[in-house]
N, C-alpha and C positions, 0 to 999 in steps of 0.2 A: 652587607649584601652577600648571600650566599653564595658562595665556588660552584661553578658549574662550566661544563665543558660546550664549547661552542661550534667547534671546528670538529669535523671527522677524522680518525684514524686514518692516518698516512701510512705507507708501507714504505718510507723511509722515519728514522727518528725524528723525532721534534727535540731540538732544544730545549732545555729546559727554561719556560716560564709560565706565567699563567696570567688568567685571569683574576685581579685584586683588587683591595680597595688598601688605600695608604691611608693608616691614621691619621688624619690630621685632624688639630684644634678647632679649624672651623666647621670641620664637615666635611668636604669636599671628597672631592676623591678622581684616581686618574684612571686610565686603561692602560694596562698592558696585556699584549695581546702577544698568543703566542706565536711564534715566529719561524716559519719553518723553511729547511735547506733549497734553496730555490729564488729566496726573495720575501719582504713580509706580505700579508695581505691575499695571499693567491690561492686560488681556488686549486682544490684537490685534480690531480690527474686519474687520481688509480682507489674507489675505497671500497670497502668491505661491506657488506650486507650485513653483517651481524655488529658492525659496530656503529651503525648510524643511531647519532643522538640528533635530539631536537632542540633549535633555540628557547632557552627559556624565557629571557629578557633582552630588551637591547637599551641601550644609552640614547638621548637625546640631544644633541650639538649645543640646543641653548640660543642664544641671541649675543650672551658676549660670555667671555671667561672669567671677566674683569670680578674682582669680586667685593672692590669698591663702588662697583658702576650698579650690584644686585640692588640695595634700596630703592636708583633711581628707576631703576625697570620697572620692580613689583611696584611702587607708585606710579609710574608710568602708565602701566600697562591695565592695573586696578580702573584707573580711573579711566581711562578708553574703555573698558568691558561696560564700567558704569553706564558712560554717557548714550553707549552702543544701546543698551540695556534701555534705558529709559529712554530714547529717541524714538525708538522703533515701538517700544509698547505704547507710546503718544501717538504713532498714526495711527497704529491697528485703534486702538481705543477713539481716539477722534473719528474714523472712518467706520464703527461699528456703530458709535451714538449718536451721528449727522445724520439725518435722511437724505438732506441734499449731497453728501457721498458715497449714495448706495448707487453707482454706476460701474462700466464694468472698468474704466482707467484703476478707480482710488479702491473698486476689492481687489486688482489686482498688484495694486501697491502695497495694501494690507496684507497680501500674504507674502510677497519681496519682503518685508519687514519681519514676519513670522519667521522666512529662512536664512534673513541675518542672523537673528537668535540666536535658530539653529547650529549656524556655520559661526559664529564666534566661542561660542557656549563649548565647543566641542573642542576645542583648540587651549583659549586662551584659561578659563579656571585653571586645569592642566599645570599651564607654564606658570600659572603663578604659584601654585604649590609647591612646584618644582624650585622654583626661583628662591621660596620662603624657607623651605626644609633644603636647601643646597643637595636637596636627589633629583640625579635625569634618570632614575631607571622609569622604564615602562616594560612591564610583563607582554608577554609575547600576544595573550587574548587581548589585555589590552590596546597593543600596538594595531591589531586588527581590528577590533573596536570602535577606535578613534577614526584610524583608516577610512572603515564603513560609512559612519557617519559626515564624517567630513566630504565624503564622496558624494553622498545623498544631498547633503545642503549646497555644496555648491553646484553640483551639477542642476538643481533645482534654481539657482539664483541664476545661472546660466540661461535655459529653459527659460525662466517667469521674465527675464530680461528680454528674449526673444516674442512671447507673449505680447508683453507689451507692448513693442513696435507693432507688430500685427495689428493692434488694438489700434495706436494711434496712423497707421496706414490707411485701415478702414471711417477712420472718423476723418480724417482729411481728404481722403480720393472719393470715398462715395457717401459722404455726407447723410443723404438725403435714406440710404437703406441702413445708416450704423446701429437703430434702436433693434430693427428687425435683425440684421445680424449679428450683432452681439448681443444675443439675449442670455438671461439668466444660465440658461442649460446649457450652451456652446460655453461660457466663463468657466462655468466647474466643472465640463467635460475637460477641457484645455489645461486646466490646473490639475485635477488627477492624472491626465497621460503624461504629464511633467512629472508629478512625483512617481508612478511607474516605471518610465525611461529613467532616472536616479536613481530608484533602486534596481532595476535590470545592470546598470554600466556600474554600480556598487558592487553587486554579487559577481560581477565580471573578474573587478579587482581582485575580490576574496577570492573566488577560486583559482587566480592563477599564484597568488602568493599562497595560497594551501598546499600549491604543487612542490612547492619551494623548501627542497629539504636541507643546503647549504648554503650559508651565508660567507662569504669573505672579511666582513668586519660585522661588527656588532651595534658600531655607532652610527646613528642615522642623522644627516650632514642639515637638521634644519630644527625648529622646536617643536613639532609635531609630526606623527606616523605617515609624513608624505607619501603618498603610493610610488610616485616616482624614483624616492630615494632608496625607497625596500628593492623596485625592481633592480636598480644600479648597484646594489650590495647582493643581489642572487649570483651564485655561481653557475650557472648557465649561461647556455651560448645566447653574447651581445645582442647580435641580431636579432635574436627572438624579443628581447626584452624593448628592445628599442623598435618593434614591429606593434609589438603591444600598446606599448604608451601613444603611440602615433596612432594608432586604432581607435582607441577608448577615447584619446585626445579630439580625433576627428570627431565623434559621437556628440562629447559630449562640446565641444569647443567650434570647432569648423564651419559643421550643419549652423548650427544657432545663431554662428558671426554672418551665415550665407542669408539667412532668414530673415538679421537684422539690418545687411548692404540692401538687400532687395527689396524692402520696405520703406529703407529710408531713402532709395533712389527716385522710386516711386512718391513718394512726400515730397521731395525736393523740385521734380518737374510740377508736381501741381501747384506749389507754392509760389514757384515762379509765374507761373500764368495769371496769378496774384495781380489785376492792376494797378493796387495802391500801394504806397509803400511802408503805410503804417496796418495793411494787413498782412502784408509779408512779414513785418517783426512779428505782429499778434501771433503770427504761425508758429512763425520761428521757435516764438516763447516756450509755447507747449510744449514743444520738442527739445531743449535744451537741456532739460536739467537729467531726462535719461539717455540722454548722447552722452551727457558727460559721463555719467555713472558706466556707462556701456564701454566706453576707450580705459577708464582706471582698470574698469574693472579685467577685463579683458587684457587688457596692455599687458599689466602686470600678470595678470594669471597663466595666459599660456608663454609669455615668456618665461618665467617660470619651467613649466612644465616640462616646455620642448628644448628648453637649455643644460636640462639639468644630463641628459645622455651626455653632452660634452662638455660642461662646464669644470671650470679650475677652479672656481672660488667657488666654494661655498657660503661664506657670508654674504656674497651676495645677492646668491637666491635667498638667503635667509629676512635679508631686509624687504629684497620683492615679496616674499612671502607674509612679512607685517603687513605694507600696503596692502593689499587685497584680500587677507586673511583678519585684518584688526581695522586699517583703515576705511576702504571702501566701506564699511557695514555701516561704518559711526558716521561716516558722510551722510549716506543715502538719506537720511529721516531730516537732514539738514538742506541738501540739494534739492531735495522736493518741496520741502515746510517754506521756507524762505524765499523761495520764486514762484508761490502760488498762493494766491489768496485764497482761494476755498480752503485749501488746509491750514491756514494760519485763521481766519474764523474762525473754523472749526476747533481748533485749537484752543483761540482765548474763550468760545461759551462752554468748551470742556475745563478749562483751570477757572473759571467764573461759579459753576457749578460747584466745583470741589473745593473749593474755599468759600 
């Protein structure tokens, strides 16, 4: 890994040490970082205009250190991308060659499905190359990159989750107008302003990490370019950064949790008015299996987010961040498939076909 300076010109000395890599047998390699009179890790008081340099690369924290435990990951972790992979291109594909799933619930699960893809795709290849070649660097474009994207997909799984309820709000309270309301145009109008709002609260990200000319450490405390974890490694004032994350977080996190109480309170009073009580499970049913996908997903995700300003451990935002970043995606195509019969249909006349 090439030497390059990380930190800006102090107007006190630095110690001497540097950025390195230790030969070792298997590959690996550690950080040291240079360490300046004051305390390590601290962000410059006082620096020079003309000697500001830019990160070139930073490190990635990983899932463990262990480096007994690397094979079980990369298989670990291979086979969740797989399953993820092939789960999700079985709805889309079953829900593109059913007629009887061309309504607006299952296109809107075919594209939930499309942005797991997305949001695993952008993550986990990644860690597994990283894992296979014992390298966490990621180049600084593509620390922003990853960032980006990973922005775009989930805040779109956020979004298309929100969708949803809406969807089944209007099929349970007013029944009787859902074909008129939910038509064709309103579906893909709703699903493009979702991927719009994604990339607006994406380009949010980037531009305030572009602003960001000094970092305090180099290593980012998770296995991919968490936005969070960049803002908590800028040397600027706290406050701002944790004003940010709370900001972008409301955007994309808050609104959409607001969207989905309000929907599903409103299901919940008409379901009760329900007078039988094997139409109240029928209700229920429908609704279940994106409740559950809504608390994982969510649980974990903005805990995550909004813990990470004060949290001590980083491993274990790192595991919340498996859940919702590897788990949740590989669920979803199971939590739907398996407690709905149209798509489990639709499923066997599509492997009926293809064999």
């Amino acid at each position: 890994m090439p030497e390059s300076v990380f930190l800006p010109v102090l107007k006190s000395e630095p110690e001497p040490s540097s950025f390195t890599r230790h030969g070792k047998n298997d590959g690996s390699y550690s950080l040291v970082m240079p360490q300046h009179r004051g305390g390590p890790s601290q962000c410059p008081s006082y620096t020079e205009p003309q000697n500001l340099t830019s990160v070139s690369e930073f490190l990635l924290m990983g899932v463990s250190d262990d480096l007994e435990l690397q094979p079980l990951l990369f298989g670990l972790f291979l086979f969740m991308y797989l399953v993820t992979m092939l789960g999700n291109l079985l709805i889309i594909l079953a829900v593109s060659c059913d007629s009887h799933l061309h309504t607006p619930m299952y296109f809107f699960l075919s594209n939930l499905s499309l942005a797991d893809i997305g949001f695993t795709t952008t993550t986990i290849p990644k860690m597994i190359l990283d894992i296979q070649t014992h390298s966490r660097v990621i180049s600084y474009v593509g620390c922003l990159t990853q960032m980006s994207f990973f922005t775009i997909f989930g805040c779109l799984d956020s979004l298309l989750l929100t969708v949803m309820a809406y969807d089944r709000f209007v099929a349970m309270c007013e029944p009787l107008h859902y074909s008129h309301t939910m038509n064709p145009c309103l579906c893909g109008l709703l699903v493009l302003v979702s991927l719009f709002i994604s990339f607006l609260v994406s380009q949010m990200h980037n531009l305030f990490v572009l602003q960001l000319t000094y970092f305090k450490n180099v290593e980012i405390s998770n296995f991919f370019s968490d936005p969070s974890q960049l803002l908590k490694l800028a040397c600027s004032d706290t406050s701002t950064n944790n004003a940010v994350m709370y900001f972008i977080g409301a955007i994309s996190g808050f609104l959409p949790i607001s969207g989905i109480l309000f929907s599903y309170y409103k299901i919940i009073s008409s379901i009760l008015r329900v007078p039988s009580s094997g139409g109240k499970y029928k209700a229920f049913s429908t609704c279940g299996s994106h409740l559950s996908i809504v608390c994982l997903f969510y649980g974990t995700g903005l805990g995550v987010y909004f813990s990470s300003a004060v949290s001590l451990s980083p491993r274990k935002d790192v595991i919340a961040s498996v859940v919702y970043t590897v788990v949740t995606p590989m669920l979803n195509p199971f939590m739907y498939s398996l407690r709905n019969r149209d798509i489990k249909r639709a499923m066997r006349r599509l492997l009926s076909q293809t064999i």
